[in-house]
C-alpha positions as CSV (number, residue, x, y, z in Angstrom):
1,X,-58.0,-17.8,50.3
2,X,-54.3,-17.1,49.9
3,X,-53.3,-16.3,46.2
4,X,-50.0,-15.7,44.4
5,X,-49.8,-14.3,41.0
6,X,-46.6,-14.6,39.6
7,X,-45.1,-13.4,36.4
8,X,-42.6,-16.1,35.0
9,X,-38.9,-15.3,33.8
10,X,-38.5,-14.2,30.4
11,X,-35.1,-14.2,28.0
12,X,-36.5,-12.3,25.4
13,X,-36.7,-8.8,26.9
14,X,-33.7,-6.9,28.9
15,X,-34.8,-5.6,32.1
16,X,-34.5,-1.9,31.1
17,X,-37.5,-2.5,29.0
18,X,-39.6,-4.2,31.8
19,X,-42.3,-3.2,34.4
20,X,-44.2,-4.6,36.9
21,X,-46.9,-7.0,34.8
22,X,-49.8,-5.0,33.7
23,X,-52.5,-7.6,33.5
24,X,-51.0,-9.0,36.4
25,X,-51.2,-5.9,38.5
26,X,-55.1,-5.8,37.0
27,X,-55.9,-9.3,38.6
28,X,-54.1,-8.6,41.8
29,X,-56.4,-5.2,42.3
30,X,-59.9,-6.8,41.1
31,X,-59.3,-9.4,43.6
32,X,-58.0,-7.8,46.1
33,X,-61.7,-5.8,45.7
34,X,-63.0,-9.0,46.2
35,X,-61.5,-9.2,49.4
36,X,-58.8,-12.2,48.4
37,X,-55.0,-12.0,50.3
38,X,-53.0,-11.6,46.8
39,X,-49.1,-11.8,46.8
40,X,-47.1,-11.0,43.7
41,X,-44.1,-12.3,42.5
42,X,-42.4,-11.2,39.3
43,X,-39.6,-13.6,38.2
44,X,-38.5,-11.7,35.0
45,X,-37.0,-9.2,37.1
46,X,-35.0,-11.9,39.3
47,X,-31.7,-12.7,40.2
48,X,-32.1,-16.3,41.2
49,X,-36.1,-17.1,39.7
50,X,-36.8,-20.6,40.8
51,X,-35.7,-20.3,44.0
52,X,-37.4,-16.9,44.8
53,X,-40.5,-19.4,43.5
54,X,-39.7,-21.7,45.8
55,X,-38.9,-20.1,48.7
56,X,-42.5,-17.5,48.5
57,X,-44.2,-20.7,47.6
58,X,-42.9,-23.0,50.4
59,X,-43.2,-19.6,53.0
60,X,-46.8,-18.4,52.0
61,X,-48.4,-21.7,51.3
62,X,-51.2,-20.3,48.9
63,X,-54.0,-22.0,48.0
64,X,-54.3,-20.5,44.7
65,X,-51.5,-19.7,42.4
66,X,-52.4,-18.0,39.4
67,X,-49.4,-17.9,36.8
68,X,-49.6,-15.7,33.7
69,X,-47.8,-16.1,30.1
70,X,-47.1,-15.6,26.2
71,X,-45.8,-17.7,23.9
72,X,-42.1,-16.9,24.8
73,X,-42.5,-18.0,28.8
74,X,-45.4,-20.8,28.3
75,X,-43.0,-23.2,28.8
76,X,-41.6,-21.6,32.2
77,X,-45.1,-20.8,32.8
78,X,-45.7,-25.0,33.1
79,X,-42.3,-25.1,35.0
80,X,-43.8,-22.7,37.7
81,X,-47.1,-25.1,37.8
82,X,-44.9,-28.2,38.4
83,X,-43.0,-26.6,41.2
84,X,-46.1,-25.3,43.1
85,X,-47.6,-29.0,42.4
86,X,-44.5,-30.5,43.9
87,X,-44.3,-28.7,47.0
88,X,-48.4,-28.6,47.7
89,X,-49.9,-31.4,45.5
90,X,-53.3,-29.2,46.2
91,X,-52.2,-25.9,46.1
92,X,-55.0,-24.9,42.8
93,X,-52.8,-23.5,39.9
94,X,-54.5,-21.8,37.3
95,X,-52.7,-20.3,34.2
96,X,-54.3,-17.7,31.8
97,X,-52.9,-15.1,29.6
98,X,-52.4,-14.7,25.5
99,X,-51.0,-17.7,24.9
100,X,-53.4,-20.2,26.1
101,X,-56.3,-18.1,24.9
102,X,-55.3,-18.2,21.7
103,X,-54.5,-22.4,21.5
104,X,-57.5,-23.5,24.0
105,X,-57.4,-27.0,22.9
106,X,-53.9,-26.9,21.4
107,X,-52.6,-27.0,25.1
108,X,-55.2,-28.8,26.6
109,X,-52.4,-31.6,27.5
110,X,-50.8,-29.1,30.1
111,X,-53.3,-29.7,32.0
112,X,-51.5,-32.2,34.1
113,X,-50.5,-29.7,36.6
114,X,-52.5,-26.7,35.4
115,X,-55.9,-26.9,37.3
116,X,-57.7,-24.1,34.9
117,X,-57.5,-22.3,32.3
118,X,-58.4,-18.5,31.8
119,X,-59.4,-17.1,28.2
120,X,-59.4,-13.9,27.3
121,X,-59.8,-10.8,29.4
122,X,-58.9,-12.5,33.3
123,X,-60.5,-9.8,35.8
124,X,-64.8,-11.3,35.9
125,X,-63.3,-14.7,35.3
126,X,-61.0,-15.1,37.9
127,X,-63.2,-13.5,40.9
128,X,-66.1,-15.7,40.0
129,X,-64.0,-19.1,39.5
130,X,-62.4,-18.3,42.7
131,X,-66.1,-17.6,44.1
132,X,-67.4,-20.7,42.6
133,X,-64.4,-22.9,43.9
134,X,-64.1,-21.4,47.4
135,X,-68.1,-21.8,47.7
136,X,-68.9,-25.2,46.0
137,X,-70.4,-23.7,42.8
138,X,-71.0,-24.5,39.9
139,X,-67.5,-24.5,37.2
140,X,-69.7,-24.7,34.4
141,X,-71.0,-21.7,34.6
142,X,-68.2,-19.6,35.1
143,X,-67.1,-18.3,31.3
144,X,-64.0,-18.1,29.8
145,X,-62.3,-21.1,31.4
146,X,-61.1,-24.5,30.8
147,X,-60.1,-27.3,32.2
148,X,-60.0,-31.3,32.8
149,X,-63.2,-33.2,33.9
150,X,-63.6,-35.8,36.3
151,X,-62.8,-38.7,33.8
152,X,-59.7,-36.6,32.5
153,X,-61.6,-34.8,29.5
154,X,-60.8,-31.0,28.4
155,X,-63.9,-28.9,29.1
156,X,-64.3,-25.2,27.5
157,X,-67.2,-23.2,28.8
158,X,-69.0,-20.7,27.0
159,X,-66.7,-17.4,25.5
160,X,-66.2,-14.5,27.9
161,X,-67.4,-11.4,26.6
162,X,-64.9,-8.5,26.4
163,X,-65.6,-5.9,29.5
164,X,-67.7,-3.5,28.1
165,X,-66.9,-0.4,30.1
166,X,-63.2,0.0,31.5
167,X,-63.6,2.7,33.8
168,X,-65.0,0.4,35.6
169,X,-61.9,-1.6,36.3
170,X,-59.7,-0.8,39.8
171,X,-56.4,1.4,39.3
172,X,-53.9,-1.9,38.7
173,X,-52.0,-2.7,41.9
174,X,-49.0,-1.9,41.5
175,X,-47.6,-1.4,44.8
176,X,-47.4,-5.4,45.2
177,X,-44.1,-5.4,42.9
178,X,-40.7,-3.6,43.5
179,X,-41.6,-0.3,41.5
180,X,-38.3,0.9,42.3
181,X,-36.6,-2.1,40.2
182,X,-38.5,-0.7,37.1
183,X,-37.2,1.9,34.6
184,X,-40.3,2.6,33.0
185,X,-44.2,2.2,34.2
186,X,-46.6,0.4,31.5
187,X,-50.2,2.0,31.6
188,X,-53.4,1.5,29.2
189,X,-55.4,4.2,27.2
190,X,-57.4,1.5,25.6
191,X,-57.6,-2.5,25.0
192,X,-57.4,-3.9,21.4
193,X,-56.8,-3.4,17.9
194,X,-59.1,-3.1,14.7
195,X,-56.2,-3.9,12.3
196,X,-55.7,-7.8,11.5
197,X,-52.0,-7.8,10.4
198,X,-50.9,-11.1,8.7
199,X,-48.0,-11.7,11.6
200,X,-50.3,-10.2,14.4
201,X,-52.5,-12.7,17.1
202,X,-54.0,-9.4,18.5
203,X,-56.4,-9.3,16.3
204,X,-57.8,-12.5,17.9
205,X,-57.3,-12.0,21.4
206,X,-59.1,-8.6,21.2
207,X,-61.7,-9.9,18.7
208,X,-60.6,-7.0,16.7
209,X,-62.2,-4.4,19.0
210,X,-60.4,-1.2,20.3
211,X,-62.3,0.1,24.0
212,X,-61.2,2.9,25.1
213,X,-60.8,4.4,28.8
214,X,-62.0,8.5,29.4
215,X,-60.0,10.4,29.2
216,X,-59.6,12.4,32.8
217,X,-59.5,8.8,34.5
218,X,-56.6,7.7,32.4
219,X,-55.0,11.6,33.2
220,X,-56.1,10.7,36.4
221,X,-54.0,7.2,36.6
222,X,-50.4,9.1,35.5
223,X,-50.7,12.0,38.1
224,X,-51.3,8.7,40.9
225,X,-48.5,6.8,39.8
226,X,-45.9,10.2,39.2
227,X,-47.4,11.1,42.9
228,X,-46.7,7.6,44.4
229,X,-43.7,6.3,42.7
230,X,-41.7,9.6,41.8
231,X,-40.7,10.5,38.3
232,X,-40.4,8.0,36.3
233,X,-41.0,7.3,32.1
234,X,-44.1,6.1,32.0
235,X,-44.8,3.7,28.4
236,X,-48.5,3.9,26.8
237,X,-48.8,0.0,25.9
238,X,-52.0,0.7,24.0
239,X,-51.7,-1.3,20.7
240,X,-52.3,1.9,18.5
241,X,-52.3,5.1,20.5
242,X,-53.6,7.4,18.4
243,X,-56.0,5.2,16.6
244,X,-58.4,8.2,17.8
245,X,-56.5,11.1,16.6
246,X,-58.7,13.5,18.2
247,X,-58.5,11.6,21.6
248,X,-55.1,11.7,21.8
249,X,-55.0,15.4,21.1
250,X,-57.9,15.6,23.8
251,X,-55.4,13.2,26.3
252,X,-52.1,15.5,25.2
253,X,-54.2,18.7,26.0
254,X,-55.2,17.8,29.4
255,X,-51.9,16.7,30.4
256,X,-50.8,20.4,29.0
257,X,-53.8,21.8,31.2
258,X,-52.8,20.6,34.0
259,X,-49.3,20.5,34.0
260,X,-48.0,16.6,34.3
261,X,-44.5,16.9,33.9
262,X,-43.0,13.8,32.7
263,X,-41.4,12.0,30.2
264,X,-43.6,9.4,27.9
265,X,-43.4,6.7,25.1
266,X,-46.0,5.3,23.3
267,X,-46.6,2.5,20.0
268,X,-49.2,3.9,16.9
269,X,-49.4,3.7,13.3
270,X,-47.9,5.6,10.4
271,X,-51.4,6.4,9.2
272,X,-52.9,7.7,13.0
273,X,-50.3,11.2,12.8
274,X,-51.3,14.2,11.8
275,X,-48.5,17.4,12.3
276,X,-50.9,18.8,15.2
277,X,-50.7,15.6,16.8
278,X,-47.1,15.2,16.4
279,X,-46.7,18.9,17.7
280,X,-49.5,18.6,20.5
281,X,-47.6,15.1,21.9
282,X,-44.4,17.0,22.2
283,X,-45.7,19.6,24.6
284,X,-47.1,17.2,26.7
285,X,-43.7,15.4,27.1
286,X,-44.0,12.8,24.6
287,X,-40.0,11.0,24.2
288,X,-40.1,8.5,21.1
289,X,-43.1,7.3,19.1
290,X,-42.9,3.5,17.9
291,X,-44.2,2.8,14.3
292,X,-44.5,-0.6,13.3
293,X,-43.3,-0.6,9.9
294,X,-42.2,-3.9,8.8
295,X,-41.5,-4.1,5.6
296,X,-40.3,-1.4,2.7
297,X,-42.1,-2.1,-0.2
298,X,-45.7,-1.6,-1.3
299,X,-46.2,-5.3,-1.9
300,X,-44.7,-6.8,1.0
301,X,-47.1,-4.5,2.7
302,X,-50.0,-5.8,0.9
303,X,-49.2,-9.0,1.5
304,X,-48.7,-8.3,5.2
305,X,-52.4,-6.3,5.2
306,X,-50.9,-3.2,7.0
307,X,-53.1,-1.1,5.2
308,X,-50.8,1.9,5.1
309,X,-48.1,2.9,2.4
310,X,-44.9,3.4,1.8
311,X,-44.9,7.1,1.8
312,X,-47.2,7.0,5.0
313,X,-44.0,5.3,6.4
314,X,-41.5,8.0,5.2
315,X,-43.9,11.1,6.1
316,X,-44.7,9.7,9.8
317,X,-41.0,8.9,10.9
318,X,-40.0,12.5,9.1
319,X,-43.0,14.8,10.4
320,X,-42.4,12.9,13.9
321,X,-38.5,13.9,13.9
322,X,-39.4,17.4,13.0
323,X,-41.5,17.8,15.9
324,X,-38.9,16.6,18.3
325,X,-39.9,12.9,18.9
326,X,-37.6,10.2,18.8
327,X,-39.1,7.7,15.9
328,X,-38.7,4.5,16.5
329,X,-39.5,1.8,13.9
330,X,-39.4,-1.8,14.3
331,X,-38.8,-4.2,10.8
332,X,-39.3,-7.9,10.3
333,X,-36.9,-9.3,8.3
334,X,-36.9,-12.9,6.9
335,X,-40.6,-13.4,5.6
336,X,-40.7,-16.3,2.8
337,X,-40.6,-14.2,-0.3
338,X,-37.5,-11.9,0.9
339,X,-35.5,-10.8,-1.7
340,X,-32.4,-8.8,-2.7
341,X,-34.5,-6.2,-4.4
342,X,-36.8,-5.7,-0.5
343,X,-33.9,-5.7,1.3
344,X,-32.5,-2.7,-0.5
345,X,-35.5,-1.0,-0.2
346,X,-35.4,-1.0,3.0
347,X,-31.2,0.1,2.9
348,X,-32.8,3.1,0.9
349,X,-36.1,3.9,2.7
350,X,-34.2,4.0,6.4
351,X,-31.1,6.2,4.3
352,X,-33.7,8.6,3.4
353,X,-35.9,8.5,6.9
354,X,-32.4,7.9,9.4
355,X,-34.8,6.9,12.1
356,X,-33.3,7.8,15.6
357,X,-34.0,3.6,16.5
358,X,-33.9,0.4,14.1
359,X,-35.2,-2.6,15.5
360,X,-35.3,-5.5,13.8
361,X,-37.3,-8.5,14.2
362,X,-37.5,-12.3,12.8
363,X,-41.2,-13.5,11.8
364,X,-42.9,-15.8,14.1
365,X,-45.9,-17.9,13.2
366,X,-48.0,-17.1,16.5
367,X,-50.7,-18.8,16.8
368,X,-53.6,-16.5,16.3
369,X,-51.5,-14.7,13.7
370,X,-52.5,-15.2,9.9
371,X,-49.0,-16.3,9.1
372,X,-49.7,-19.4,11.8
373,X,-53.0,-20.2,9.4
374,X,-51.0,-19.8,6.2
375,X,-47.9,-22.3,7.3
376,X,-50.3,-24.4,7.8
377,X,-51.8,-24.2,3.8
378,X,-48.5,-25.4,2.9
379,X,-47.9,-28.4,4.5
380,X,-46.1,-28.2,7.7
381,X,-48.0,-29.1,11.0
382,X,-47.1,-27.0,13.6
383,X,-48.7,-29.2,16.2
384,X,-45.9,-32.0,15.1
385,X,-42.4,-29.3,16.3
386,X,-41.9,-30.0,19.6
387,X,-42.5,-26.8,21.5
388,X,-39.7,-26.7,23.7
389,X,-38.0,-26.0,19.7
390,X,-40.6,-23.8,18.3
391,X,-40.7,-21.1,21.3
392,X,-37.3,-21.1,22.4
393,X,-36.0,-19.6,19.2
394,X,-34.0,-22.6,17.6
395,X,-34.5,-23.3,14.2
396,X,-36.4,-26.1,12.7
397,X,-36.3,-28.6,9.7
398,X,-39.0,-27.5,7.4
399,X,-39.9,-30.4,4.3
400,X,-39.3,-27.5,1.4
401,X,-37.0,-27.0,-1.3
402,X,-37.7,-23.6,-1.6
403,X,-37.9,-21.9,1.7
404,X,-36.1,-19.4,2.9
405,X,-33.0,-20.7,4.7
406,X,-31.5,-19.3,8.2
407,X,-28.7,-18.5,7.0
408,X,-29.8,-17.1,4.5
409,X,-32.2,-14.5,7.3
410,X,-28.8,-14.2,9.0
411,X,-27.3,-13.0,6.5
412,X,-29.5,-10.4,5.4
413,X,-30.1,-9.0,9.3
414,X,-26.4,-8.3,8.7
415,X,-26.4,-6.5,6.2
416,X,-28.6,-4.1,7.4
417,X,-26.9,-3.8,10.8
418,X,-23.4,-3.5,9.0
419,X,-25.2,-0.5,6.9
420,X,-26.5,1.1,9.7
421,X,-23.7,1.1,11.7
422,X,-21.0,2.4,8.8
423,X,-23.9,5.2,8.7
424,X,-23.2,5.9,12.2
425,X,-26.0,4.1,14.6
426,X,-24.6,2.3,17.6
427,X,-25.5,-1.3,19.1
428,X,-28.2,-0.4,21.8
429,X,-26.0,-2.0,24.4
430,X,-23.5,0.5,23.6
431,X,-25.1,3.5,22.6
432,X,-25.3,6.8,24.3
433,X,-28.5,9.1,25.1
434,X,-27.7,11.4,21.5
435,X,-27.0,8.2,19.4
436,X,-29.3,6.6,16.9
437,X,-29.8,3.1,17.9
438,X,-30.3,-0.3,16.1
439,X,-31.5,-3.4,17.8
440,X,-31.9,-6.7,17.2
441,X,-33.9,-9.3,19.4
442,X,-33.6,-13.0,17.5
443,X,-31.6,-15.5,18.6
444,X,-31.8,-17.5,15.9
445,X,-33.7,-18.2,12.8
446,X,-36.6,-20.2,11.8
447,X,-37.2,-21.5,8.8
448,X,-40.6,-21.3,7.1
449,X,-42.6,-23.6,5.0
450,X,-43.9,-21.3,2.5
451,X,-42.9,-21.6,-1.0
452,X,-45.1,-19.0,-2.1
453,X,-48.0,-16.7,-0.2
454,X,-51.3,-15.8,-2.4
455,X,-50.6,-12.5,-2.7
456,X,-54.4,-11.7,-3.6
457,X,-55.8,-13.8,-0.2
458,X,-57.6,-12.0,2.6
């Protein structure tokens, strides 16, 4: 069987931030241990997208194509499907990734041109539905996938269990995209998160479960790709790096030990530092930390369930400048209950911690996410906003008096851009290497539903 895996085109990201897809480059090696043909195709990174599709497509003539996605490229996920349909009505197109897994029968009705689809960790499922389809077997028994039966019904089989061990998962293959495109490489200490933030799906995509990789084979993986691809910034995507403080002392210290030379990034918590960690990361070549802060007051972050404080903020990003990492902290801006008095906090807390990067997000009610559940308590169906509005960043009428406007969002993003920059920070599109950077990623606004969030709920 021929299969193409392909990566759809996203708007949200700019390409100095991208890298050939990880879970992508996960599937591609597991089946290509299962002795499948595997091409991959990574539309984010091109020039001309749908006809690169077209023209692999109409060239290779797979049987499979396997397309993955989140919530901002679901719909160009289904506009890959419809292409491959149109130019081989039995070409099999399966479609797996976040999104799906965390909406199941939410977005059952795309099945029209999707064939299956994969819940949940992809690498068992995908090698035994392939196995099962190629040989006549039995669909039913293959977990972790859904699809349409014969009289046009979805059908979900049992849940996939997480892998249990993932050392025992193939180095990703990365080779199959144009590493030399790429700024940066994207690798994996572990899977998961055992935090359940209010604005956070991880928590159900990873069952709230952190798994961890050993540590030498993980070592192991950033000498291959330094070795294979030349130097290069390599990003640890786990969701909280240093969740094992201990471990990522043990990671820094063999990287020390055997002299890795290059330059790294990586995402953790305020409350996963410690001043040896900070110190140990720097000697082995750690760049900038990301800490997802969010908000600047103590009851914001109770409401949010971030489980850390407001001092844990200002002691992370300080301790982590004084040890020669770039801190990095991301903020969401526009949550229902925003007021005057949060937003200055945050004016005051980012005076008093000058972070070298400001990012600033919008909230989004993912589904999977808490704040998706809690919409939903105050009477707006999410089901009913077409979702060609709700994912492509437009703003939506919501039926309350007393929500939070987007202009009103707007106008408070910038303010705290217009602070920042009389204080000196530059536009990332402008900046140079020895500015301090803010960033914003929305496009526009939405408006929530939520006149008020019970501040004591779990």
């Amino acid at each position: 069987m021929k299969i193409v895996l392909v990566n759809p085109p996203t708007k949200s990201a700019p390409r100095n931030v991208l890298d050939a897809p990880l879970g992508l480059s996960y599937i591609a090696a597991i089946l290509i241990n299962a002795g499948f043909g595997v091409t991959a195709l990574d539309l984010a990174i091109s020039d001309s997208p749908w006809d690169d599709l077209t023209y692999i497509l109409s060239n290779i003539q797979p049987d499979v194509i396997g397309i993955t996605g989140v919530a901002s490229t679901h719909l160009d996920a289904l506009s890959i499907a419809s292409i491959a349909k149109q130019i081989n009505e039995n070409v099999i197109t399966i479609l797996g990734g976040v999104h799906v897994s965390l909406t199941k029968e939410k977005t059952s009705h795309i099945l029209a041109n999707i064939d299956y689809m994969v819940f949940g960790e992809g690498e068992i499922t995908i090698v035994e539905l392939l196995y099962a389809i190629k040989n006549g077997g039995n669909i039913q028994k293959v977990n972790g996938i859904g699809y349409s039966d014969e009289d046009g019904n979805f059908q979900k089989t049992e849940e996939r269990l997480l892998i249990s061990d993932l050392d025992t998962l193939p180095l990703p293959s990365r080779h199959l995209f144009p590493m030399g495109k790429y700024q940066q490489t994207h690798i994996m200490s572990s899977r998961g998160c055992s935090f359940s933030c209010l604005f956070c799906s991880s928590r159900d995509f990873w069952k709230q479960k952190t798994r961890f990789r050993s540590v030498t084979p993980f070592v192991d993986e950033i000498a291959h790709i330094l070795d294979k691809y030349g130097p290069r910034k390599i990003f640890i995507a786990d969701d909280t790096f240093t969740i094992d403080i201990k471990r990522a002392i043990e990671i820094c210290d063999t990287i020390i030990e055997r002299k890795i030379n290059f330059n790294w990034s990586c995402l953790t918590r305020v409350d996963k530092v410690s001043d040896k960690l900070f110190e140990k990361m720097a000697k082995a070549g750690c760049q900038t930390i990301s800490f997802g802060c969010e908000v600047a007051t103590q009851t914001e972050l109770d409401i949010l369930k971030k489980g850390i404080t407001v001092s844990q903020i200002k002691n992370a990003i300080v301790d982590c400048k004084k040890a020669g990492i770039s801190a990095r902290t991301s903020w969401i801006v526009g949550f229902p209950w925003l007021t005057d008095e949060s937003l200055s906090a945050l004016l005051r807390l980012l005076d008093e911690t000058t972070p070298d990067e400001v990012v600033i997000y919008t909230p989004v009610p993912y589904p999977g996410s808490r704040l998706y559940e809690y919409i939903g308590r105050y009477g707006v169906n999410l089901n009913e906003i077409p979702e060609s509005d709700f994912y492509s960043g437009r703003d939506f009428p919501i039926p309350t008096s007393n929500a939070l406007k987007p202009n009103e969002v707007n106008l408070s993003i910038e303010k705290v851009v217009i602070d920042l920059l009389e204080k000196g920070y530059k536009l990332s599109h402008q900046a140079g290497p020895n500015d301090k950077i803010i960033t914003t990623t929305f496009t526009a606004i939405h408006s929530f539903a939520v006149d008020d969030i019970n501040r004591g709920e779990s």
